[in-house]
Residue frames as a rotation matrix with the C-alpha (Angstrom) as fourth column:
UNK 1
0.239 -0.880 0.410 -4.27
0.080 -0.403 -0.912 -32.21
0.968 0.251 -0.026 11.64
UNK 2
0.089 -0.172 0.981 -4.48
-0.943 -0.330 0.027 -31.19
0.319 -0.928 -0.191 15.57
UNK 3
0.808 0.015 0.589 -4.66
-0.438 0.684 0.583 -34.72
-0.394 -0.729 0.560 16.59
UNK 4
0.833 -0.550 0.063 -1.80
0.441 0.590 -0.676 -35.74
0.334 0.591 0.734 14.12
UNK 5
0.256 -0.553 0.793 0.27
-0.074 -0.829 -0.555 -33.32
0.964 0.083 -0.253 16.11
UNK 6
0.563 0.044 0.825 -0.65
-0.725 -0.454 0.519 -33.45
0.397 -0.890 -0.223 19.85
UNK 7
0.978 -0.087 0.189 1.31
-0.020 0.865 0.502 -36.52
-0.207 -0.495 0.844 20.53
UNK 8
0.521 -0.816 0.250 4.52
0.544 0.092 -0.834 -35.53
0.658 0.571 0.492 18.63
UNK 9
0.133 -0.506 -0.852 7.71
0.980 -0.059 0.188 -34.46
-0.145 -0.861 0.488 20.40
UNK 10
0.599 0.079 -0.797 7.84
-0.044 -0.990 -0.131 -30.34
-0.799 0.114 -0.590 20.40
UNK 11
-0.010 -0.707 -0.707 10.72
-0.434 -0.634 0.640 -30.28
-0.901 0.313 -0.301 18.06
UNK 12
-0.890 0.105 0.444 9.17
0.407 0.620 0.670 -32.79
-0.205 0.777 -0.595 15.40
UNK 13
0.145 0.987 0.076 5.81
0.868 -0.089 -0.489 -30.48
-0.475 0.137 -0.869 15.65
UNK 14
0.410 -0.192 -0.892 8.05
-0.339 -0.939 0.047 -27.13
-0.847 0.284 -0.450 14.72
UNK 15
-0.791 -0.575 0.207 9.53
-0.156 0.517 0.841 -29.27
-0.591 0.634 -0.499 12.18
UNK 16
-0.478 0.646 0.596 6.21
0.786 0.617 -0.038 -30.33
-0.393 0.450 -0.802 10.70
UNK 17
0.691 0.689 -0.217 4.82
0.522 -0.684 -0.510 -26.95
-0.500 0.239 -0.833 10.71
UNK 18
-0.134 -0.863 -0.487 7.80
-0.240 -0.448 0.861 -25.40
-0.961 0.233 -0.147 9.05
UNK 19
-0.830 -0.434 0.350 7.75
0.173 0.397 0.901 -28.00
-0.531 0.808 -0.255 6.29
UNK 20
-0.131 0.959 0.250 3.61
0.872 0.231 -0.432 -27.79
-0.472 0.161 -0.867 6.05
UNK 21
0.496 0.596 -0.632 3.99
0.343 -0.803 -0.488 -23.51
-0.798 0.025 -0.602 5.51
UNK 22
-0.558 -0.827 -0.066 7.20
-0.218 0.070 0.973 -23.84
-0.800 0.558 -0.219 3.40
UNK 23
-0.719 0.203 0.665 5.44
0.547 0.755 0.361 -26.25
-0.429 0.623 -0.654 1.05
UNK 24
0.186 0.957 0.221 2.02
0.909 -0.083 -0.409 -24.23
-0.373 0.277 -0.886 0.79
UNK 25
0.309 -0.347 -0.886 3.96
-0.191 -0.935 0.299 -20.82
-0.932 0.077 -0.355 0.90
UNK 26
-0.224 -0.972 -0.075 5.65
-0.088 -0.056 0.994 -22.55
-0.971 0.230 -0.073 -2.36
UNK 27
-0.756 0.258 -0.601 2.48
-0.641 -0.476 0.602 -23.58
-0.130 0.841 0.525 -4.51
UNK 28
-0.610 0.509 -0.607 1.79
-0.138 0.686 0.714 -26.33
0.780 0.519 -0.348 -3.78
UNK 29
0.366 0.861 0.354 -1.89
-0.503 -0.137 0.854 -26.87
0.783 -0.490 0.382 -1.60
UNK 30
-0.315 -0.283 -0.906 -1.26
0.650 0.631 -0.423 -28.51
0.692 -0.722 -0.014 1.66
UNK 31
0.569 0.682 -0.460 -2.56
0.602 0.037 0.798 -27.33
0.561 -0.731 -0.390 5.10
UNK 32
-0.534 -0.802 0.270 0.13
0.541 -0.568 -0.620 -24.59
0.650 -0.185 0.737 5.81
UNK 33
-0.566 0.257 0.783 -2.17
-0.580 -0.800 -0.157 -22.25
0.586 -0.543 0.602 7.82
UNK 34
0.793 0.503 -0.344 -4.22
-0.161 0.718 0.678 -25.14
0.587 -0.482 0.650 9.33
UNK 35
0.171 -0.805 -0.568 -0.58
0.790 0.457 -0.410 -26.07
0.589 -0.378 0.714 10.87
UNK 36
-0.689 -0.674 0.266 -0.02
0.215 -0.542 -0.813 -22.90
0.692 -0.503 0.518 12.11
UNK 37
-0.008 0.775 0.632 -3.42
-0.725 -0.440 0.530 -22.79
0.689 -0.454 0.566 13.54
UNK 38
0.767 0.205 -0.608 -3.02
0.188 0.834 0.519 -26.37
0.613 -0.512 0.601 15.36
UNK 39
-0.115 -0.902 -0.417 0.30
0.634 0.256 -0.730 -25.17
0.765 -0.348 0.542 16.55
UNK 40
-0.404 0.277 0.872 -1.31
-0.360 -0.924 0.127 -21.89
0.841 -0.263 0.474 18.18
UNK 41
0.503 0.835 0.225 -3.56
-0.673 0.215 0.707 -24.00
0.542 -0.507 0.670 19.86
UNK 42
0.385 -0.677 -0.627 -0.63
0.073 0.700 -0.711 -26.31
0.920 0.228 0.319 20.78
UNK 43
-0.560 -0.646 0.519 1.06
0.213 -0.718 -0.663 -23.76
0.800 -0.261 0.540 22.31
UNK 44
-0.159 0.596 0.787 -1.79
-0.646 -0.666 0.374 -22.60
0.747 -0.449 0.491 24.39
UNK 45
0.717 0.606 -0.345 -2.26
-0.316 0.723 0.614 -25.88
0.621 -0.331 0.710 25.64
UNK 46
0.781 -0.526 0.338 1.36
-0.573 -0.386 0.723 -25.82
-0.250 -0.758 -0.603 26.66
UNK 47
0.764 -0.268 0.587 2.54
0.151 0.959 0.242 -28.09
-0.627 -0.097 0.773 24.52
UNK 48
-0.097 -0.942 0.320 5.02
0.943 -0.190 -0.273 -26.42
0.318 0.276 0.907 22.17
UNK 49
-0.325 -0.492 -0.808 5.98
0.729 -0.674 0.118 -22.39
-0.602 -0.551 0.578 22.54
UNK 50
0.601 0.796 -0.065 4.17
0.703 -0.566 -0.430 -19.38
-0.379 0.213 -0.900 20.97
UNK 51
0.344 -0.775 -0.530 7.51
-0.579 -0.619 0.531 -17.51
-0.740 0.124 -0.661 20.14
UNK 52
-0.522 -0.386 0.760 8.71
0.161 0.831 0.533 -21.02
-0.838 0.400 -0.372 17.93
UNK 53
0.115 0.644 0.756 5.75
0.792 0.399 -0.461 -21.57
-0.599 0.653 -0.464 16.60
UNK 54
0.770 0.535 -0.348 5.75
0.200 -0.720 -0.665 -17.67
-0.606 0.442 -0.661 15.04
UNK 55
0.162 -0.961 -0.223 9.09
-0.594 -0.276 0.755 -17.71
-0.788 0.010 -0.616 14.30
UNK 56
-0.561 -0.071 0.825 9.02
0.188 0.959 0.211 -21.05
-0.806 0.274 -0.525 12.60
UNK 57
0.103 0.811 0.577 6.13
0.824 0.254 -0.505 -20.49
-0.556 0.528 -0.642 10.66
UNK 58
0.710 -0.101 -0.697 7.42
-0.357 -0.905 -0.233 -16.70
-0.607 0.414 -0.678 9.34
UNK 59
-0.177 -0.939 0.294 10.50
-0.755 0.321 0.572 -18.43
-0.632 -0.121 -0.766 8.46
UNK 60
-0.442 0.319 0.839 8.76
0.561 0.828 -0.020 -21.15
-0.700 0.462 -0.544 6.54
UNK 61
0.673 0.735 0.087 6.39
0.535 -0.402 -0.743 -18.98
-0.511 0.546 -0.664 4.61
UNK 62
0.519 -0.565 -0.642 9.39
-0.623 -0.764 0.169 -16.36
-0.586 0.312 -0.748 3.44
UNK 63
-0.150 -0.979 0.138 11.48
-0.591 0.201 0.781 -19.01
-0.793 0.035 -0.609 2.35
UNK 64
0.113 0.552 0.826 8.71
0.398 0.737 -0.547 -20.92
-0.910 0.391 -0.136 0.49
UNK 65
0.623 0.508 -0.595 7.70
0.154 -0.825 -0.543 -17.87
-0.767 0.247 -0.593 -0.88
UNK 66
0.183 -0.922 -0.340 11.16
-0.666 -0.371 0.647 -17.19
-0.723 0.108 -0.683 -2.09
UNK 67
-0.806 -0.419 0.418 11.57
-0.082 0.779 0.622 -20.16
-0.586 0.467 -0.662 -3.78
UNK 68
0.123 0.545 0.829 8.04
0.821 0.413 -0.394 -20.16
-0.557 0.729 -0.397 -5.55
UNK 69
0.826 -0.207 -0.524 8.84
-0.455 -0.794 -0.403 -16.47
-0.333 0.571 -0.750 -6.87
UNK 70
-0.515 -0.857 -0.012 12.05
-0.577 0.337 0.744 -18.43
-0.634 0.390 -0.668 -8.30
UNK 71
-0.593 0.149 0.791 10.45
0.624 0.706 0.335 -21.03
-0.509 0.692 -0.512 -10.09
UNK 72
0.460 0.704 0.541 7.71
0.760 0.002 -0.650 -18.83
-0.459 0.710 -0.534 -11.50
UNK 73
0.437 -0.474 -0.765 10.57
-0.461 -0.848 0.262 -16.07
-0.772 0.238 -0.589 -12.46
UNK 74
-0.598 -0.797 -0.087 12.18
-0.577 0.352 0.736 -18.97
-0.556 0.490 -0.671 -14.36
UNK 75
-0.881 0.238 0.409 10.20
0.232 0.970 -0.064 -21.96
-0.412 0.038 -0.910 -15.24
UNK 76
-0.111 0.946 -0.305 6.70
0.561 -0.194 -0.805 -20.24
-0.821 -0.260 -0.509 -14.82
UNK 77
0.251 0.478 -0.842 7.48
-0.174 -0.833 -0.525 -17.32
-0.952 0.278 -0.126 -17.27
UNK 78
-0.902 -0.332 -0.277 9.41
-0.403 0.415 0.815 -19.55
-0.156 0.847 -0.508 -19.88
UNK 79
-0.747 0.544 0.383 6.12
0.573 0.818 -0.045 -21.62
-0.338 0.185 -0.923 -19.95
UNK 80
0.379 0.906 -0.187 3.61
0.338 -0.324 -0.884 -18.71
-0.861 0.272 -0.429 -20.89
UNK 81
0.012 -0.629 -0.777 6.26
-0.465 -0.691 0.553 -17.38
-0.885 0.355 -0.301 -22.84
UNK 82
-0.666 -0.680 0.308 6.42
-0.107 0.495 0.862 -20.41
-0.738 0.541 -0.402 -25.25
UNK 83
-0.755 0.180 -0.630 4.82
-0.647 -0.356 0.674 -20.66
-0.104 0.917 0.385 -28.65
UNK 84
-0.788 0.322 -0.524 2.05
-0.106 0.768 0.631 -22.23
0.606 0.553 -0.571 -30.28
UNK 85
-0.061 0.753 -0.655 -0.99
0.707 0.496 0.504 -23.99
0.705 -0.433 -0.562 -27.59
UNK 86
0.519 0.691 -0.503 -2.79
0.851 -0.360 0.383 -21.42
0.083 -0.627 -0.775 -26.41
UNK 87
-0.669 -0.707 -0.229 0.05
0.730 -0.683 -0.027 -18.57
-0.137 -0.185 0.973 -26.73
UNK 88
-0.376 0.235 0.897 -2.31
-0.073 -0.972 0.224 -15.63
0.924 0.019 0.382 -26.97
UNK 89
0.548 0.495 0.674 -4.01
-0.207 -0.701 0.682 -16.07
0.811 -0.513 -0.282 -24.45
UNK 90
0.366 -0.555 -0.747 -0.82
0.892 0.439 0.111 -16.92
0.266 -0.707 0.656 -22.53
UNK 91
-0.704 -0.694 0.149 0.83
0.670 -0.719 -0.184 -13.61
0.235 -0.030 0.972 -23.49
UNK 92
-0.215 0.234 0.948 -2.11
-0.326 -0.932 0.156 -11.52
0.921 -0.276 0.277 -22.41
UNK 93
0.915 0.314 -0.254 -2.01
0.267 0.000 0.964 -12.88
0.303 -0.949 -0.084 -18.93
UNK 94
-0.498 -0.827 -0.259 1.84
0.855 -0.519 0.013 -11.40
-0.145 -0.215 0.966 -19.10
UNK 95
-0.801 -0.182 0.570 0.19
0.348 -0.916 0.197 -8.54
0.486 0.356 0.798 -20.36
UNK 96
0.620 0.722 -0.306 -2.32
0.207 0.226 0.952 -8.18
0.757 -0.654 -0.010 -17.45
UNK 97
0.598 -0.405 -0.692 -0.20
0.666 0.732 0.148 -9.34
0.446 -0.549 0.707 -15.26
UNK 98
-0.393 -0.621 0.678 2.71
0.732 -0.658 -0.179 -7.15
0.557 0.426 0.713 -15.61
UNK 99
-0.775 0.480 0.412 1.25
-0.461 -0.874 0.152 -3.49
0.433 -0.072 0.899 -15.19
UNK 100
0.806 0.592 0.016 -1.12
-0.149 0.177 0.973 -5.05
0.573 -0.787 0.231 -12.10
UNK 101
0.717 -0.175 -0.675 2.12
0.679 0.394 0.619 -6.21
0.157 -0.902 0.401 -10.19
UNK 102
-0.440 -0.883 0.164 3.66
0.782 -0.466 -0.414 -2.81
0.442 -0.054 0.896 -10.83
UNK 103
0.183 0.617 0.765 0.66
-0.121 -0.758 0.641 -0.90
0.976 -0.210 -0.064 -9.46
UNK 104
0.732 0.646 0.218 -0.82
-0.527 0.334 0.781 -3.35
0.432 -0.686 0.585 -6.88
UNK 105
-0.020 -0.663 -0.749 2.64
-0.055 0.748 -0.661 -5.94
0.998 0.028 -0.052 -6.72
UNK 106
-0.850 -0.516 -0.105 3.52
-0.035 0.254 -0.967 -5.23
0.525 -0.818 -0.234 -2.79
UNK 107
-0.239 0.795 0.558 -0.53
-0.967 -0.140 -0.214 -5.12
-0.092 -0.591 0.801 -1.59
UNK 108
0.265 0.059 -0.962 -0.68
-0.398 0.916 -0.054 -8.74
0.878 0.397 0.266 -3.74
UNK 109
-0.252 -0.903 -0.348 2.29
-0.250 0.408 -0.878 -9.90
0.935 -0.134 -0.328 -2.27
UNK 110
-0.852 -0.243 0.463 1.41
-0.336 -0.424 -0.841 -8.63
0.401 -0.872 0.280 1.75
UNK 111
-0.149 0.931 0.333 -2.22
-0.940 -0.029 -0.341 -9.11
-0.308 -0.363 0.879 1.85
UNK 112
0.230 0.218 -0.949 -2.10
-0.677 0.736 0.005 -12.51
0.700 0.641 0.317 -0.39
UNK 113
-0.698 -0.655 -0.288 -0.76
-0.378 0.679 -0.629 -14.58
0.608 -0.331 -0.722 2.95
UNK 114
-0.817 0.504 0.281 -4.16
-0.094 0.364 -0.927 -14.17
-0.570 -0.783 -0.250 4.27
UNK 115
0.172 0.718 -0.674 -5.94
-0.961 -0.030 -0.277 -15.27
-0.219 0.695 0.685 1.22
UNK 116
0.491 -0.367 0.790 -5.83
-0.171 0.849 0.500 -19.12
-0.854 -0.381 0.355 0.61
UNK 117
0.644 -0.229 0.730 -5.51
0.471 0.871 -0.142 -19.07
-0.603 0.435 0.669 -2.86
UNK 118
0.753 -0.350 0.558 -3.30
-0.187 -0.926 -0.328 -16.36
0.632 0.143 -0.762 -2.85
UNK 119
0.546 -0.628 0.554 -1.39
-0.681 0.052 0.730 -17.54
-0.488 -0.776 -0.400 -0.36
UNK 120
0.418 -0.478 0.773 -0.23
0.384 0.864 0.327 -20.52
-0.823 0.160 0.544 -2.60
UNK 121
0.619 0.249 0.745 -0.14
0.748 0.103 -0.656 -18.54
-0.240 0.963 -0.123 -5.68
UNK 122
0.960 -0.218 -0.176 1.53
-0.183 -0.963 0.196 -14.64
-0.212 -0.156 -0.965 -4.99
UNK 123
0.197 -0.937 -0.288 4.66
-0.268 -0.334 0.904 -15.70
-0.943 -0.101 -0.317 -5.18
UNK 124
-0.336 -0.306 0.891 4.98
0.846 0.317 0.428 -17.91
-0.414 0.898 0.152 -8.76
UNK 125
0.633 0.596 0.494 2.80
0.764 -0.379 -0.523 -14.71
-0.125 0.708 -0.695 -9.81
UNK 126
0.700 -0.628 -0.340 5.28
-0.374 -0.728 0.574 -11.90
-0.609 -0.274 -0.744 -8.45
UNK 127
-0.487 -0.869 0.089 8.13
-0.143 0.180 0.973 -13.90
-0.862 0.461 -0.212 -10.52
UNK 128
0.171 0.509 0.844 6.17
0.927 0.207 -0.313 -14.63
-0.334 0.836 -0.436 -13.34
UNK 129
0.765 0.642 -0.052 5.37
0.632 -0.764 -0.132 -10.97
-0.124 0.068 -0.990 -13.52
UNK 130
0.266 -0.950 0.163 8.72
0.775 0.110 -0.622 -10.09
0.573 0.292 0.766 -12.99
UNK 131
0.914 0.215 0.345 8.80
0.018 -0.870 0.493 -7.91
0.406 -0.445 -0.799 -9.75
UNK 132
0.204 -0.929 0.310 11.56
-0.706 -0.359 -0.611 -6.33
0.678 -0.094 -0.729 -8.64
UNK 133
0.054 -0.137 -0.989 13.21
0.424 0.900 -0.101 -9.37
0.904 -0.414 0.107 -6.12
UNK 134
-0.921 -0.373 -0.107 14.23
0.187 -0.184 -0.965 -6.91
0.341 -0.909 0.239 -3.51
UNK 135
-0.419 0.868 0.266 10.49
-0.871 -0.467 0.151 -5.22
0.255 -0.169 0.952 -3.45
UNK 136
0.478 0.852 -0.216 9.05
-0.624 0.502 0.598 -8.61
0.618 -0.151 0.771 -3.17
UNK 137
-0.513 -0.324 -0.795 11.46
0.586 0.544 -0.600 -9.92
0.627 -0.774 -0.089 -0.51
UNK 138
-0.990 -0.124 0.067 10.66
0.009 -0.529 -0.849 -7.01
0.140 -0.840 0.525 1.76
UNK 139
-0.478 0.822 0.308 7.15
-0.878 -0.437 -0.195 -7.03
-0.026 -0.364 0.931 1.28
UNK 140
0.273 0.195 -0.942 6.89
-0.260 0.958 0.122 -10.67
0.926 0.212 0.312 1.22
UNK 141
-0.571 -0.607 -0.552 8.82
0.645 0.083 -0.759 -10.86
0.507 -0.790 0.344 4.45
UNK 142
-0.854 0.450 0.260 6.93
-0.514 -0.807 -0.290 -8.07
0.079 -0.382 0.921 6.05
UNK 143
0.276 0.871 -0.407 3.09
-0.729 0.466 0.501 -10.35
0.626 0.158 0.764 5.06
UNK 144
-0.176 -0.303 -0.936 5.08
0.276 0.898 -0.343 -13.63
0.945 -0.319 -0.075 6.46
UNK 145
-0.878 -0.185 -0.440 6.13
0.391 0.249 -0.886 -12.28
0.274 -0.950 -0.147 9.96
UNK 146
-0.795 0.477 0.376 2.56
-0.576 -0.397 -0.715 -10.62
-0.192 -0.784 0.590 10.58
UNK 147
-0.007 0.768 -0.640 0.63
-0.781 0.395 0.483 -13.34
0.624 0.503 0.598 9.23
UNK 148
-0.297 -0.293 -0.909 2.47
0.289 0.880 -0.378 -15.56
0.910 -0.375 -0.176 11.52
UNK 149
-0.934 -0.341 0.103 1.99
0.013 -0.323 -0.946 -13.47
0.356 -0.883 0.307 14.04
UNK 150
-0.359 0.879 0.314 -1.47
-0.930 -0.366 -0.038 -12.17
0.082 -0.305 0.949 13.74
UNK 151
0.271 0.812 -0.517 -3.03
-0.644 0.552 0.530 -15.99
0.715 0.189 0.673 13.26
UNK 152
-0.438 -0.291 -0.850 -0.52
0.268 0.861 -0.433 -17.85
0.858 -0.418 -0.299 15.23
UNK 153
-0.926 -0.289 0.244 -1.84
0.007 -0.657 -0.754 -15.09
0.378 -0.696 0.610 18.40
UNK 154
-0.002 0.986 0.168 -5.35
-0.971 -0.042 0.236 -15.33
0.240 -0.163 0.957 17.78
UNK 155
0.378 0.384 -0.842 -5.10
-0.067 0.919 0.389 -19.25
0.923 -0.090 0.373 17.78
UNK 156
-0.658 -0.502 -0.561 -3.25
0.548 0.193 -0.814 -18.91
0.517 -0.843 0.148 21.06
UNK 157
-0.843 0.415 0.342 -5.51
-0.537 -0.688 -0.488 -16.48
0.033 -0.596 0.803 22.33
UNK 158
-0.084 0.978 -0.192 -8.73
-0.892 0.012 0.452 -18.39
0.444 0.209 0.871 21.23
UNK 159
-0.696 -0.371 0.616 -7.29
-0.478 0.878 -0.012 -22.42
-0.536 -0.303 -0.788 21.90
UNK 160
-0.427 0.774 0.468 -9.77
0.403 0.626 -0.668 -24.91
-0.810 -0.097 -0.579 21.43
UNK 161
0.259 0.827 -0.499 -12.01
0.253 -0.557 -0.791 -22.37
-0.932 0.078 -0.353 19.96
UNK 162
-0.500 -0.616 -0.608 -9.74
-0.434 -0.429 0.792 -21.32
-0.749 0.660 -0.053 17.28
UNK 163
-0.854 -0.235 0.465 -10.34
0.197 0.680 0.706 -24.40
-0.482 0.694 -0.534 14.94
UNK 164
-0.211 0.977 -0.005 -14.23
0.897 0.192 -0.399 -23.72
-0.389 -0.088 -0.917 14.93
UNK 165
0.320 0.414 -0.852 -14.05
0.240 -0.905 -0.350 -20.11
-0.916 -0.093 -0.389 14.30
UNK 166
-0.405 -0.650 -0.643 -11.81
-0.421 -0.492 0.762 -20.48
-0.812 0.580 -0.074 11.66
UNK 167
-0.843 -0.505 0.186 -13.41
0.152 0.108 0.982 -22.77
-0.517 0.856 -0.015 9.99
UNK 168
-0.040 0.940 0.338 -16.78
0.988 0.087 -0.124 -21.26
-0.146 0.329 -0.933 9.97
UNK 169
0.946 0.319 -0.047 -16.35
0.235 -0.780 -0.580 -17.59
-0.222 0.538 -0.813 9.02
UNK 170
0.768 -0.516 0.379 -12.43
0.504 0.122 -0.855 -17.97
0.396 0.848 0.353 7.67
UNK 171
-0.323 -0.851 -0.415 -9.15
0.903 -0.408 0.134 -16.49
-0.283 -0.331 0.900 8.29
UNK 172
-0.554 0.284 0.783 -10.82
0.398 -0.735 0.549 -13.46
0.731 0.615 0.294 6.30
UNK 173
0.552 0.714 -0.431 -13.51
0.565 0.061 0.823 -12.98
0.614 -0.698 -0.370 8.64
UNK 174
0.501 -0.289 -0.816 -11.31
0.858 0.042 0.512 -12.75
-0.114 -0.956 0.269 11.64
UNK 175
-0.654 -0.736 0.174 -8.78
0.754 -0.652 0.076 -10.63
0.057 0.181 0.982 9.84
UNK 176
-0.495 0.465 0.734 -11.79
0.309 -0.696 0.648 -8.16
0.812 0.548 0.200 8.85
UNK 177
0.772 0.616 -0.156 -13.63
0.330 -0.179 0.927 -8.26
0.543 -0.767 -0.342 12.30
UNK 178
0.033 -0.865 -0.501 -9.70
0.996 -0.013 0.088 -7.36
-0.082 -0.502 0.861 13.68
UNK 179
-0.864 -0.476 0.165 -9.07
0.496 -0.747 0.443 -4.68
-0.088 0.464 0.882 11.48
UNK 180
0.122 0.813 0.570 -12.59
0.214 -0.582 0.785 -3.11
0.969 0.026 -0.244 12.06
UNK 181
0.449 -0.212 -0.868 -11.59
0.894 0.085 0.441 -3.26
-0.020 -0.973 0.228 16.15
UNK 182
-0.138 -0.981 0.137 -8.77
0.962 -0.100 0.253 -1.53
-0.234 0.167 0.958 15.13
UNK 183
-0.427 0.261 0.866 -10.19
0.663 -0.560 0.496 0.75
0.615 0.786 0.066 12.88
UNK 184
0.351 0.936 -0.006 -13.08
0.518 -0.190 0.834 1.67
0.780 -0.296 -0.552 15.66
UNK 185
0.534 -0.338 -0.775 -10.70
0.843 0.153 0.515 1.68
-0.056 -0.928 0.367 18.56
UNK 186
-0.558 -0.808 0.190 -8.31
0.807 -0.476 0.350 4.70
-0.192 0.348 0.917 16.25
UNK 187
-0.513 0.548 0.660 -11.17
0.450 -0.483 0.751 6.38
0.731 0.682 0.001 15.26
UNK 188
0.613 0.781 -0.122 -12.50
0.349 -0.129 0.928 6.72
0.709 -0.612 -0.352 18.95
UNK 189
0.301 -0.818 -0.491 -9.22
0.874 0.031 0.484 7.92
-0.381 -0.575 0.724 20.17
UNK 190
-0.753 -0.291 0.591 -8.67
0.590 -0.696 0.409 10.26
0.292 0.656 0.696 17.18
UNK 191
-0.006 0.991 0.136 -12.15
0.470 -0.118 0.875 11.72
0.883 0.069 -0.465 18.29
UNK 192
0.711 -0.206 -0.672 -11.21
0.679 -0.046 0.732 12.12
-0.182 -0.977 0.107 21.83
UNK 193
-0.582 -0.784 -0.215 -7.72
0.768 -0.617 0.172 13.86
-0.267 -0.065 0.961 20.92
UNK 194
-0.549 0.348 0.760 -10.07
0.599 -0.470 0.648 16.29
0.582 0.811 0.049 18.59
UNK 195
0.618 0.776 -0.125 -12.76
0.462 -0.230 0.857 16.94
0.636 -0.587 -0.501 21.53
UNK 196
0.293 -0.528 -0.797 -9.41
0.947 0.047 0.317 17.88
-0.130 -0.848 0.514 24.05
UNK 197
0.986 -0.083 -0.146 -8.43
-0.086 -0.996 -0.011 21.52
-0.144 0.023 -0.989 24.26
């Protein structure tokens, strides 16, 4: 993917990655986060912009999104819905389904952009399921722009390095070894404020 990129003119690489997170954001498998990781590294290298690239790629992923929660609101839920081959155990994955995306729906939705097969899947499931559209725009939109943000930032921050790290301990990984920083960094502040007269 990175070398199918580095030669392309900036505005045919925001163009590729757009279409690459769109597509995956919509259902179907395709290297969407691999794109946004090659563009990070792009970027670092100086070849396209770090503001594009996040922008783009939030922008792609919402809109995918959007459009695979359509099809599986329509298409997706007529098809479990119909009779005959296999209809029970179609209707108890509505009935599952359902009463999980009214508990759990916006953690699905938010956290699913840094899951791969979640990422491809959250949204046909959210329409299937029949969540509310506004709830799953806002928290669908809300996953997009920090997913872009948080992976396109680290691959800028890391370059080079990026490709390697990701693909030996995962977008998970990172996210968890972030959000334990994070976690350590609040907790050792909160600790301090506590210790202050």
């Amino acid at each position: 993917m990175l070398l199918a990129l580095i030669n392309l003119p900036a505005r045919l690489g925001y163009l590729i990655l757009f279409a690459l997170v769109g597509i995956e954001s919509t259902g179907v498998p395709v290297p969407g986060e691999t794109a946004l990781i090659t563009a990070g590294v792009l970027a670092e290298r100086g070849q396209l912009h770090i503001e594009p690239v996040i922008l783009v790629a939030a922008s792609g992923a919402v809109l995918g999104d959007n459009l695979g929660y359509l099809i599986g609101r329509t298409g997706g839920r007529r098809l479990l819905e119909r009779p005959r081959f296999l209809e029970k155990h179609r209707h108890a994955i509505i009935a599952r389904g359902e009463p999980f995306f009214v508990k759990h729906g916006p953690a699905a939705v938010f956290l699913g952009r840094w899951t791969a097969g979640l990422r491809i899947a959250a949204a046909w499931l959210a329409g299937v399921n029949r969540m509310p559209w506004r709830v799953f725009l806002f928290w669908n939109a809300l996953g997009g722009i920090a997913w872009a943000t948080s992976v396109g930032l680290l691959a800028y921050a890391l370059g080079p390095t990026a490709e390697h790290v990701f693909k030996t301990v995962g977008i998970a990984g990172v996210g968890a070894a972030v959000l334990l920083v994070v976690v350590f960094v609040a907790w050792r502040r909160f600790r301090s404020v506590e210790q202050d007269p």
